[in-house]
KOLDRENKOL-999404 format. One record per atom (N, C-alpha, C, CB): residue in three letters; x, y, z. Coordinates in pm, whole numbers, plus 32768, in hexadecimal, padded with zeros to 4 digits. Atoms other than C-alpha are relative to their C-alpha. Glycine has a CB too. Layout:
% residues N
ALAXYZ/...
END
This chain:
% residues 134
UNK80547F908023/UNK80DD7F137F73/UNK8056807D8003/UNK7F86800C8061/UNK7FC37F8E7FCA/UNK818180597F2E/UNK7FA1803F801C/UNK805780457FBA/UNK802D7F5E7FEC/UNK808181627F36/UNK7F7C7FD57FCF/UNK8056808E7F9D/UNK80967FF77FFD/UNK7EF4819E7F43/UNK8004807C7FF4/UNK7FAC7FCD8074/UNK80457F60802C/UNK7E4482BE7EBA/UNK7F8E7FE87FCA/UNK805080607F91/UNK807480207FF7/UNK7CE182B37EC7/UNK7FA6805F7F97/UNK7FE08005808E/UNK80537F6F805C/UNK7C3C83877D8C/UNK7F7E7FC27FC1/UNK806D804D7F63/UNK80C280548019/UNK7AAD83737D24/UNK80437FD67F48/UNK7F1980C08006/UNK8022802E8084/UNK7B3983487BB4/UNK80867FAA7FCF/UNK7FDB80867F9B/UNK7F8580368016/UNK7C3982687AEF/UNK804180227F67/UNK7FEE7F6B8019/UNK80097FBF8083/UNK7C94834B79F1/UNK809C80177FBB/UNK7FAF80938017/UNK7F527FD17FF8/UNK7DDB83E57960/UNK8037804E804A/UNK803580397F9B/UNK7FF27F9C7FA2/UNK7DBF84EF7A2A/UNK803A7FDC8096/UNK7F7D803A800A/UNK7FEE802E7F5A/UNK7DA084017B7F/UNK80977FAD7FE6/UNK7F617F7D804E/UNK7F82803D8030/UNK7EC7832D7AD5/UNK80868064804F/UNK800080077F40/UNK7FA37FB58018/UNK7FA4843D7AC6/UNK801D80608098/UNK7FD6804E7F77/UNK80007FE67F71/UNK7F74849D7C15/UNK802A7F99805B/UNK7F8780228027/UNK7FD180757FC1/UNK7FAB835A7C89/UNK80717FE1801D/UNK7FE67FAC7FCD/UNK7F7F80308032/UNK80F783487BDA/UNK8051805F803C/UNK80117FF67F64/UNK7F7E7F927FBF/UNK818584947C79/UNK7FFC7FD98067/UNK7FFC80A58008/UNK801780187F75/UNK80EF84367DC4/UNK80887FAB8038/UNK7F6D7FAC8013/UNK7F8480527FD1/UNK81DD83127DA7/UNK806F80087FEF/UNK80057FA37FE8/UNK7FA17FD5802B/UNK82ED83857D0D/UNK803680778072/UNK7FDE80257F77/UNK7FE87FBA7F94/UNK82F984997E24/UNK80847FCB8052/UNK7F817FFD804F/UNK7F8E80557F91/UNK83A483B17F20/UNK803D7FB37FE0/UNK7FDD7FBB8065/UNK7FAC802E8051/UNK848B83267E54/UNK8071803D7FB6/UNK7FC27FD77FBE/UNK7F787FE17FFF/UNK85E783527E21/UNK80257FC27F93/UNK804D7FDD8073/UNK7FBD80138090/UNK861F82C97CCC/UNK7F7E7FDD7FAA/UNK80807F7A7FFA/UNK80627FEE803F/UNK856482747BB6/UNK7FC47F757FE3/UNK801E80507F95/UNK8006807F7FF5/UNK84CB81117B91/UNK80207FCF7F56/UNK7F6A7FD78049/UNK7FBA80278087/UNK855680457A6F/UNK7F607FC87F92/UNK80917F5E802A/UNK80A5805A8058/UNK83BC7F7A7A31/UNK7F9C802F8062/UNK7FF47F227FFC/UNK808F7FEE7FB6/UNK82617FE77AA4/UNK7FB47F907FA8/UNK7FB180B17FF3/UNK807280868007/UNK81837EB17AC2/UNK7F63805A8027/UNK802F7F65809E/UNK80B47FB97FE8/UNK7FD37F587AC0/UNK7FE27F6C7FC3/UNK7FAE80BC7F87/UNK806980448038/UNK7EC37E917A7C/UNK7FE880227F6B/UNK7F8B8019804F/UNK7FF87FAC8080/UNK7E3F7EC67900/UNK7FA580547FDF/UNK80087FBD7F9A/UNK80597F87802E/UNK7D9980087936/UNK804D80487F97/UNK7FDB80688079/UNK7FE07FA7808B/UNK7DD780D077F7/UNK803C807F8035/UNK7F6F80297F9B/UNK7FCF7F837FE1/UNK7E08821578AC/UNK80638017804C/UNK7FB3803E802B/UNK7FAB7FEC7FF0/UNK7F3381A8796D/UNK80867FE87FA1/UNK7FF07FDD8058/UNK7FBE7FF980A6/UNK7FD881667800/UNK8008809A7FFE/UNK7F8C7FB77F66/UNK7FED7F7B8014/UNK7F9882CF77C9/UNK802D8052804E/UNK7FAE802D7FE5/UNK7FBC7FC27FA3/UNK800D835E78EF/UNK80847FC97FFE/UNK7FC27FF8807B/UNK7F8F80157FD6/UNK813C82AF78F9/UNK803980357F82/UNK801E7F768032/UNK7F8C7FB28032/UNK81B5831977AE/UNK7FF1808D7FF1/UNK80277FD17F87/UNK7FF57F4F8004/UNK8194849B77F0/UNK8090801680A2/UNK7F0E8067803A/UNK7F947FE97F97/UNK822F844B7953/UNK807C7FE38002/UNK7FE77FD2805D/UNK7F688065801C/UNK8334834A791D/UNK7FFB7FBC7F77/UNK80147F718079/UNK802D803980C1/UNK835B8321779E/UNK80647F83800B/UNK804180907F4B/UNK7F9E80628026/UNK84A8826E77E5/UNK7FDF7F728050/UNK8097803C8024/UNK800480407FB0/UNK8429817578E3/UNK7FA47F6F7FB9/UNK7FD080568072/UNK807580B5805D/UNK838B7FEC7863/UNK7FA680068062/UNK80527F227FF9/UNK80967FEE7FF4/UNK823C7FE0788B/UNK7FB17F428002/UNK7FC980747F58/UNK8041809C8009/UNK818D7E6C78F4/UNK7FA27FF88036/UNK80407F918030/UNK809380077FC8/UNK802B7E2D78DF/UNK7FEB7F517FF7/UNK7F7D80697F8D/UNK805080BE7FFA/UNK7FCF7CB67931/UNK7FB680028073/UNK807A7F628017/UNK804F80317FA2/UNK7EE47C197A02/UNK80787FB4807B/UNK7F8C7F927FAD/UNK7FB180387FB6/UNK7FCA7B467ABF/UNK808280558017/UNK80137F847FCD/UNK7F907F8D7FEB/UNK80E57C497AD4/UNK7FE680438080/UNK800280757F89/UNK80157F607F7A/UNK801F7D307BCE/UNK7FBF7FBA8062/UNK7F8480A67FD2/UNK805480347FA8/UNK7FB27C017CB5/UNK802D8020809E/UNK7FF87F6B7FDE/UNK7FC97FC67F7A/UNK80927C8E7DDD/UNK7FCD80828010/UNK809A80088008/UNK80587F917FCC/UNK80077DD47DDC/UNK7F888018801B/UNK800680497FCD/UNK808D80187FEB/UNK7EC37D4F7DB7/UNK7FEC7FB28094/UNK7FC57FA57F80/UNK7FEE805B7F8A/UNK7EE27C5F7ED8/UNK802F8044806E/UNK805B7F927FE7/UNK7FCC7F887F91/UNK7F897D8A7FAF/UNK7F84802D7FFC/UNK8080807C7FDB/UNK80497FB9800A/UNK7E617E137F74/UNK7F677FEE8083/UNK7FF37FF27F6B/UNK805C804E7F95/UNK7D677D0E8047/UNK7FD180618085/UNK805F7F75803D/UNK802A7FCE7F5E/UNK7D8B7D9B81A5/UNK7FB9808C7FEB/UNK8098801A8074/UNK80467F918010/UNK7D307F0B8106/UNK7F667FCC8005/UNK802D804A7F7C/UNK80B6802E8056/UNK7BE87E5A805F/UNK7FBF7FC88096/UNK80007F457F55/UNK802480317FB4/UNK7BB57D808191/UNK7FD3808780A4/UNK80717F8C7FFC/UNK802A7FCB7FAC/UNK7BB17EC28278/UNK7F9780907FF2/UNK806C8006803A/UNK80747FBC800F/UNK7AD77F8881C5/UNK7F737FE37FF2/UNK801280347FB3/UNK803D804D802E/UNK7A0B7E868185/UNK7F7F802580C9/UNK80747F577FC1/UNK80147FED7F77/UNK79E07EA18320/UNK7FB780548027/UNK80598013803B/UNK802B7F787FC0/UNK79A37FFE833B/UNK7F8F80127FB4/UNK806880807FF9/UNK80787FE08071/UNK78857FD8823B/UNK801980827FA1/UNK7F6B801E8053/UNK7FBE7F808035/UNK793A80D68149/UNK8026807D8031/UNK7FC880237FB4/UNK7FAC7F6D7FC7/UNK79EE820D819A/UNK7F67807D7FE7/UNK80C180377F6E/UNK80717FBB7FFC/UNK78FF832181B6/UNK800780827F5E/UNK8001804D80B3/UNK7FEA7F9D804F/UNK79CC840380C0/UNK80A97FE37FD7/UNK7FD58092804F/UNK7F7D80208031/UNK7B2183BE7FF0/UNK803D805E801A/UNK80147FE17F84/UNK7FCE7FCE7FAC/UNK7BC284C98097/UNK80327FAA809D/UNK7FAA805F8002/UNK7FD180387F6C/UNK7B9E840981DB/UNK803B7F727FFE/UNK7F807FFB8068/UNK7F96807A7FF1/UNK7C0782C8814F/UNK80757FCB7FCB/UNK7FD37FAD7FF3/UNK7FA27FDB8036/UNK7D24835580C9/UNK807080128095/UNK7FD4807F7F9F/UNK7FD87FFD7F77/UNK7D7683DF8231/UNK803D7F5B8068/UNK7F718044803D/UNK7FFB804D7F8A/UNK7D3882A882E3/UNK805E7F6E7FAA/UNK7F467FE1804C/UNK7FB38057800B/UNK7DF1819F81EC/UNK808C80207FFB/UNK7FDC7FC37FA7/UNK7F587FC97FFB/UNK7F3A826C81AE/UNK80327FED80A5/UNK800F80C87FCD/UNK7FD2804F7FA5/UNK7F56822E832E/UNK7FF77F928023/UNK7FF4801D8043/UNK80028083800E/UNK7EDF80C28313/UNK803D7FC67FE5/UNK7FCF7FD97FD9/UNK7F6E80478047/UNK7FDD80598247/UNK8069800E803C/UNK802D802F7F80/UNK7F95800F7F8C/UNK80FF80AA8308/UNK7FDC7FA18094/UNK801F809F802F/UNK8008804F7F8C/UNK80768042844D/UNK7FD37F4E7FEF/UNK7F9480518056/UNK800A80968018/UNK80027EDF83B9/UNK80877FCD7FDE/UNK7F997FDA7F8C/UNK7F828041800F/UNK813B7EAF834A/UNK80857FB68075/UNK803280637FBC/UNK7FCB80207FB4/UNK81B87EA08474/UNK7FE27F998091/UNK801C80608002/UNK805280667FDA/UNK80ED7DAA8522/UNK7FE17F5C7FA1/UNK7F858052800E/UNK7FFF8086805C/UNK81347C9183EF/UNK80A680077FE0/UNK7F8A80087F5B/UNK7F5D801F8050/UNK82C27C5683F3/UNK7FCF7F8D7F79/UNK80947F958091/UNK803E804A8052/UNK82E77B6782D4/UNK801A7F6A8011/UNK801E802E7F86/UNK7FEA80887FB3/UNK82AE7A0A837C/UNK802E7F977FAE/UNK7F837FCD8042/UNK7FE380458040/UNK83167942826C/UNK80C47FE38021/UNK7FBE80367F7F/UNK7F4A80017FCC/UNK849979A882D2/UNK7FEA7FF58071/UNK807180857FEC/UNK7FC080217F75/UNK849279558448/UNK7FD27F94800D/UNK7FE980538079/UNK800D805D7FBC/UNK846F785E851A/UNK7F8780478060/UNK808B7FCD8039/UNK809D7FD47F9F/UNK831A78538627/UNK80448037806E/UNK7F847F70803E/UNK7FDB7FE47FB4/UNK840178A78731/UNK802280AC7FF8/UNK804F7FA28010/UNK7FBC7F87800A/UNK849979C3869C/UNK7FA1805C7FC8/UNK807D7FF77FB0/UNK80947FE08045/UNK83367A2785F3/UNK7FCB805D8063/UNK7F917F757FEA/UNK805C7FBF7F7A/UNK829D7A4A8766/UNK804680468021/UNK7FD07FB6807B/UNK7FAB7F927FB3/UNK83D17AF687D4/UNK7FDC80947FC2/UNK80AD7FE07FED/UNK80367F648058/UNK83B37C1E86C0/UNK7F8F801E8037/UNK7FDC7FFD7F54/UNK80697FCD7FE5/UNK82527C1586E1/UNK7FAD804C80A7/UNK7FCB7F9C7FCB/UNK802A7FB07F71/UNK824B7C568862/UNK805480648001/UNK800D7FB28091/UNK7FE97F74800D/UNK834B7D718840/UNK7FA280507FD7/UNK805B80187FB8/UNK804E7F738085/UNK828D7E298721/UNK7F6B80248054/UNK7FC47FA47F1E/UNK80947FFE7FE0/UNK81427DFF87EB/UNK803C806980A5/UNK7F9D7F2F8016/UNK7FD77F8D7FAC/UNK820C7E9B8943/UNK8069807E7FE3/UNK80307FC38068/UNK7FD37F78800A/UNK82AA7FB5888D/UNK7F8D803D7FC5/UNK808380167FAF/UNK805C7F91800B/UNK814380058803/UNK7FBF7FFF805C/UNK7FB2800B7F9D/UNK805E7FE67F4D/UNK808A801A8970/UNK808E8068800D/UNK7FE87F3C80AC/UNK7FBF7F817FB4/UNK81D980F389C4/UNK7FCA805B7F97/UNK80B880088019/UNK80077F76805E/UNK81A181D3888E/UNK7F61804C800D/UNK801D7FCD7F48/UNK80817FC47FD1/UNK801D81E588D7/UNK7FBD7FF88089/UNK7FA97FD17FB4/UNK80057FE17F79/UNK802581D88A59/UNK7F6A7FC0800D/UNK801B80AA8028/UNK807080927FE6/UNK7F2E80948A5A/UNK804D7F928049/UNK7FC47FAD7F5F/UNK7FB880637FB3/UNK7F437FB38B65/UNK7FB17F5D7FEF/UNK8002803D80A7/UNK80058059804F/UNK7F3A7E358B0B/UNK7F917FC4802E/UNK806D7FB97FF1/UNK807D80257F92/UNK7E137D518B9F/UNK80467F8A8012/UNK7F4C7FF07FD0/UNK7F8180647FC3/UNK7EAC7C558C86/UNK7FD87FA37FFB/UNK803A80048080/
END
């Protein structure tokens, strides 16, 4: 997943916002943007990035879609956000901090799995001064 941005419309306008948003934190320029086949990120991309390839498939964007789950699955929770402002707020820090609670278990071993995973879990109780239940 790179980046979430939560807007009420899916327009050219929200596109194009999308595209600086991400482009922001980024240090070069990407060679292919993979979207879904909304029409209006076609149009945004060639005003933003004329020179950049452009790929709309269904099966192309199944990793960003699939990054996407745990967002869906935790709003799903909260019975919707109250206001896209706030669930703008609260996934831009979601995403980082989930990330760091799912190394990617497919490369380790169970040993070395639990090891990571009990660090990462006692450097966040030090970082939020929570104590563990014994």
């Amino acid at each position: 997943m790179l980046d979430i941005l939560v807007q009420s419309r899916r327009n050219k306008k929200a596109a194009k916002r999308f595209f600086r948003k991400l482009l922001k934190g980024l240090q070069y320029v990407p060679r292919v943007i993979i979207t879904d086949k909304l029409k209006s990120y076609g149009a945004a991309k060639r005003e933003i990035l004329p020179g950049v390839a452009h790929r709309q498939h269904k099966g192309l964007n199944n990793r960003a879609e699939n990054s996407h789950q745990p967002t869906r699955l935790c709003e799903k929770k909260m019975r919707r956000f109250k206001s896209a402002k706030h669930a703008q707020r609260f996934l831009s820090a979601f995403g980082i901090i989930s990330g760091h609670f799912q190394p990617r278990r497919h490369c380790l071993r169970a040993g070395e799995y639990r090891a990571i995973l009990q660090t990462r879990f006692q450097t966040w109780n030090e970082v939020t001064e929570t104590k563990t239940a014994a």
